[in-house]
C-alpha positions as a Python dict, from the first residue, in 0.01 Angstrom:
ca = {
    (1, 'X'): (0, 0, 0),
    (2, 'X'): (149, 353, -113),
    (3, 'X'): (247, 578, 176),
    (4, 'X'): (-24, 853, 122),
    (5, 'X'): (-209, 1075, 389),
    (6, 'X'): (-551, 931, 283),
    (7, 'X'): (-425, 539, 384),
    (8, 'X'): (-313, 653, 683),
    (9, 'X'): (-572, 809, 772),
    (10, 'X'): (-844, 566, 650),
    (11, 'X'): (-611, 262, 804),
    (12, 'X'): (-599, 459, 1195),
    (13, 'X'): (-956, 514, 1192),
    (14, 'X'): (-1070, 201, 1118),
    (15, 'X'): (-810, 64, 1370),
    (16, 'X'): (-970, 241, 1643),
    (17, 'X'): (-1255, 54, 1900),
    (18, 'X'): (-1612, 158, 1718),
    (19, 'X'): (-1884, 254, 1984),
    (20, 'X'): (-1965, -88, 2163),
    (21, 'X'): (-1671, -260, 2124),
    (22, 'X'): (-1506, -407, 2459),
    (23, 'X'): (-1180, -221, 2456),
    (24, 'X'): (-1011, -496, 2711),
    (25, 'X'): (-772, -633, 2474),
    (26, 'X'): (-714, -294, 2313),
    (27, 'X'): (-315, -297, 2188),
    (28, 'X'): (-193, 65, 2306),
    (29, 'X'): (33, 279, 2155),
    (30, 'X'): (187, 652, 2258),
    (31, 'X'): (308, 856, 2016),
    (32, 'X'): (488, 1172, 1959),
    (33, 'X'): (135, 1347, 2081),
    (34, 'X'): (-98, 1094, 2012),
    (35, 'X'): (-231, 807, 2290),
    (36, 'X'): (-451, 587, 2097),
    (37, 'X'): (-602, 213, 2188),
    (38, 'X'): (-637, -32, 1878),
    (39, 'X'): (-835, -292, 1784),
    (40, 'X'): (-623, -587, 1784),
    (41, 'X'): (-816, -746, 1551),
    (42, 'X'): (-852, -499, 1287),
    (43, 'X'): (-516, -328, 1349),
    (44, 'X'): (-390, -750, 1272),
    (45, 'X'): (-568, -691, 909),
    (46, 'X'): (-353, -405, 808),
    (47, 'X'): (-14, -525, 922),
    (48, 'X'): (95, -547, 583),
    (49, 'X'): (-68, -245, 431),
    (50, 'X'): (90, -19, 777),
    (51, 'X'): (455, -197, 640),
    (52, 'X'): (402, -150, 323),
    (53, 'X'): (338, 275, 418),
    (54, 'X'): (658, 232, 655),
    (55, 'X'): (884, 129, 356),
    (56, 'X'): (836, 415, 181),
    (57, 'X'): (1002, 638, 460),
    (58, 'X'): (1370, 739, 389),
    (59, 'X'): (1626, 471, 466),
    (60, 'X'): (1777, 713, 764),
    (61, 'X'): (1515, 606, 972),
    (62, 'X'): (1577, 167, 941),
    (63, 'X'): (1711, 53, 1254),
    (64, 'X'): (2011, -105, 1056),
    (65, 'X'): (2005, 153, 784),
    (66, 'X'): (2034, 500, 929),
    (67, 'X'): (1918, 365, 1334),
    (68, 'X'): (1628, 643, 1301),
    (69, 'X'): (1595, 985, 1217),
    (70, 'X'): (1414, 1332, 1320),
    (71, 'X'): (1010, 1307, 1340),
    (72, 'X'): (1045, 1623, 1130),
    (73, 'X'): (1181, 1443, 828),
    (74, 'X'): (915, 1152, 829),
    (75, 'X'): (684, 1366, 634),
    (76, 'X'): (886, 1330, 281),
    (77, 'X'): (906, 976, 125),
    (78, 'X'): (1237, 799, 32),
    (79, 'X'): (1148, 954, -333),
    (80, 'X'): (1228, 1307, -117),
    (81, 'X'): (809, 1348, -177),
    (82, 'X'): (586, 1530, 38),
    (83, 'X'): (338, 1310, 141),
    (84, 'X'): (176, 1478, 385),
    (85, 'X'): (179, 1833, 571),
    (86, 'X'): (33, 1755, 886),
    (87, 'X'): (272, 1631, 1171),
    (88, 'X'): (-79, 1459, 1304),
    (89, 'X'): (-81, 1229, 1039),
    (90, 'X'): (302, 1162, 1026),
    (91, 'X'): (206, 1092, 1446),
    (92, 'X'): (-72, 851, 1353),
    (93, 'X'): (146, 661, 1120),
    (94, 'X'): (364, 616, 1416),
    (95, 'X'): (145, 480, 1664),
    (96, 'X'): (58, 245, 1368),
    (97, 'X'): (377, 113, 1348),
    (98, 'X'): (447, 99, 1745),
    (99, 'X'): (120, -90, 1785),
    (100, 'X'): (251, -375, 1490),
    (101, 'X'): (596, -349, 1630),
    (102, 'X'): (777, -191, 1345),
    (103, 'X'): (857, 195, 1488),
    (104, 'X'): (1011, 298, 1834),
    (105, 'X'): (1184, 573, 1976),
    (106, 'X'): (1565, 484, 2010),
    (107, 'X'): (1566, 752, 2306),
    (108, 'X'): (1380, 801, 2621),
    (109, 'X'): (1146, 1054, 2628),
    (110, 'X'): (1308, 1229, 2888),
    (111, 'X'): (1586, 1316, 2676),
    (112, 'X'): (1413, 1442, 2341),
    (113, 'X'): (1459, 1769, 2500),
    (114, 'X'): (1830, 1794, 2412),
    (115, 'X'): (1798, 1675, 2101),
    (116, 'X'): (1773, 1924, 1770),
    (117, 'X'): (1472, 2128, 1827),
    (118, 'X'): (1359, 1877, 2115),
    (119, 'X'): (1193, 1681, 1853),
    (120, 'X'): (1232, 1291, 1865),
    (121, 'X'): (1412, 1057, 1679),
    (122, 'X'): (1226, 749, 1521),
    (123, 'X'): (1350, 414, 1404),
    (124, 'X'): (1177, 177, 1202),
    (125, 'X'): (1289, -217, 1218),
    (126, 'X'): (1227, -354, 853),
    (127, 'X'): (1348, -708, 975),
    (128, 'X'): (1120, -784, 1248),
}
C-alpha cells in the first residue's frame, strides 16, 4: 500500500474501537502526541498495508540503515516526496507502526529535550 495521507488516515480510523466494542484487549500505543487504543483485531488486518506505508520512509530512519531519524523528516518519502503536511498524520502513522511493532523511539522521552529542536528521533525495524 502507497504511503499517502488518505491510507493513513483511513487505516488509523478504522483501527480504532467503534462505539460498543469491549476495549479490554485494546493494543496501546503513545506517540509523539498521540495516545490511541487499537483494535487488535482490525489493526492484525492491516499489518501489511501499515509496512508497506513504513517502507516508503527514507532509509535514515531503518534501525540497521540509518538507526532512526528526526520526526520532522518523516513527512517526505524515500522519493524526497511530500506526502503529507500535517505532523498529526506523520504521528498517527507512528502509533501504527508501534502498535505492529515496526517503529520505536531509540531515546527516552526524557531526553528528546536535548535533542535538535527537542523533537524525537524514530526508528523503524524492517526485519522484524
Amino acid at each position: 500500500m502507497e504511503l499517502t495521507a488518505h491510507n493513513v488516515n483511513e487505516i488509523f480510523l478504522d483501527c480504532l474501537f467503534k462505539d460498543g466494542e469491549l476495549t479490554d484487549n485494546g493494543i496501546k500505543a503513545q506517540g509523539v502526541r498521540t495516545n490511541v487504543v487499537f483494535n487488535p483485531e482490525r489493526l492484525k488486518s492491516h499489518e501489511k498495508d501499515i509496512t508497506d506505508m513504513l517502507s516508503y520512509l527514507p532509509k535514515e530512519f531503518g534501525k540497521s540503515t540509518g538507526g532512526g531519524w528526526s520526526f520532522l523528516n518523516m513527512c517526505v518519502d524515500k522519493n524526497d516526496v511530500l506526502w503529507t503536511g500535517e505532523h498529526a498524520t506523520v504521528d498517527k502513522l507512528i502509533v501504527l507502526g508501534i502498535a505492529v511493532g515496526k517503529v520505536s523511539f531509540p531515546f527516552p522521552r526524557e531526553l528528546w529535550q536535548v535533542l535538535p529542536g527537542s523533537v524525537p528521533y524514530v526508528m523503524v525495524d524492517y526485519e522484524n
